[in-house]
Every structure is written in C-alpha cells, then in structure tokens.
C-alpha positions as CSV (number, residue, x, y, z in Angstrom):
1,X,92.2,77.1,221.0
2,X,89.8,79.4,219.2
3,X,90.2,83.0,219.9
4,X,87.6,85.2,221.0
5,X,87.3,88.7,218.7
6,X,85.9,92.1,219.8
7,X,84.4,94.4,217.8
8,X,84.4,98.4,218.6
9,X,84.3,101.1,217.4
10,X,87.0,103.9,216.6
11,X,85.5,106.0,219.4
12,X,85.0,103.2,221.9
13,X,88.7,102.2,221.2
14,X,90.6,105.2,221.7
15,X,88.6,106.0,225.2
16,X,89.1,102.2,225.7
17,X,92.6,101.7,224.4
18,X,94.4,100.6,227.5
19,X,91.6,98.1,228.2
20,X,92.1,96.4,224.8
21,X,95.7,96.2,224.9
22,X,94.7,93.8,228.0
23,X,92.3,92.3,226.1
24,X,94.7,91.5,223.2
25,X,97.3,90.4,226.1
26,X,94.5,88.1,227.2
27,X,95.1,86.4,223.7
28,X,91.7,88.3,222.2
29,X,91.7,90.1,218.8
30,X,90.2,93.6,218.6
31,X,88.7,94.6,215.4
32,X,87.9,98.4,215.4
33,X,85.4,99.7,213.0
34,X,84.0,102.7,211.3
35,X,80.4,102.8,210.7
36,X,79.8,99.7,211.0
37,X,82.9,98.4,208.6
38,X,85.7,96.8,209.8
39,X,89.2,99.3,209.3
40,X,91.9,97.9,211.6
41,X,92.6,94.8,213.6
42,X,94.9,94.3,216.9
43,X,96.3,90.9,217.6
44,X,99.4,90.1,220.0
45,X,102.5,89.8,218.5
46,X,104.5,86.6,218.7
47,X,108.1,86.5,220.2
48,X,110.4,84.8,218.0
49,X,111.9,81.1,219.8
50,X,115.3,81.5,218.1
51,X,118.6,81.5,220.7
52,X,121.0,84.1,219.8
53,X,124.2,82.8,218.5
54,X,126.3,83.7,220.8
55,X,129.5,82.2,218.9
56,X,128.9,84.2,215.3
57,X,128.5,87.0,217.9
58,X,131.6,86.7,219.4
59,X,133.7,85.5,216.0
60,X,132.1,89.0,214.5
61,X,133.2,90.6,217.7
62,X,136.6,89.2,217.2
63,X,137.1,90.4,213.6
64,X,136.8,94.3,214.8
65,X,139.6,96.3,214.8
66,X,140.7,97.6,218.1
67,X,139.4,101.0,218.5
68,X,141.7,103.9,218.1
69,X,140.0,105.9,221.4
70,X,137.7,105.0,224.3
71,X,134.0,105.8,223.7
72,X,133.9,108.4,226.4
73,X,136.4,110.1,223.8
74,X,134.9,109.5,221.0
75,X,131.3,110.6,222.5
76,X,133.4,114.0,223.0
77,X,134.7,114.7,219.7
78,X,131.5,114.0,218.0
79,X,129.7,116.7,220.6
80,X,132.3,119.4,219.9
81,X,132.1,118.4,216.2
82,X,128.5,119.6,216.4
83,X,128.7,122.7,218.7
C-alpha cells in the first residue's frame, strides 16, 4: 500500500493540528515545512505485537519480599515525611 504525504506549512499545522493527527490516523504522513523546506515529519506510531509474559511476570512477582506495611501506610509515612 503506498502512503499518501501532505505537505503544510508550520502555520497551517498548528491551526490544523487536530485535523492532521486524523490524517496521520488515516495512515497519511504529514510533512510540515518552513519556507518552503521540509523541518518535521508526523507518521503513526506502530503498536508492538509482542504478548506480555505473564509467567516471568509472576516468577518476578514471586521473588518479592512480602512488604513490611500496607501501601495505604506506606503512602502515609512518605506524605508526613514531606510535610
């Protein structure tokens, strides 16, 4: 698929900025220039495809020590701490 590119310029983008971000959404790039040049590009950004590994998560998870207080007490301390 070949992608479509719009040039504008820094004025026209930032009273047009929510209109490119759909246009970038749309799967266009936005190239945004200053007299005439070309100074920035805006392309979508990829999500990675990886899983999480839930089973390093929880074999980290299980190598914690227990905490020594609850978070509500913890949150607390450090609040007094800084008062």
């Amino acid at each position: 698929m070949e992608q479509v590119m719009t040039r504008i310029s820094v004025v026209k983008a930032k009273a047009n900025f929510s209109r490119l971000l759909a246009e970038v959404e749309a799967g266009r790039e936005v190239v945004i220039t200053r007299r005439g040049a070309a100074v920035a590009k805006i392309s979508s950004v990829v999500a990675t495809k990886t899983p999480l590994n839930l089973k390093s998560i929880a074999e980290f998870r299980a190598g914690l020590a227990p905490a020594k207080s609850s978070a509500a007490d913890l949150v607390r301390r450090l609040r007094d701490e800084r008062y």
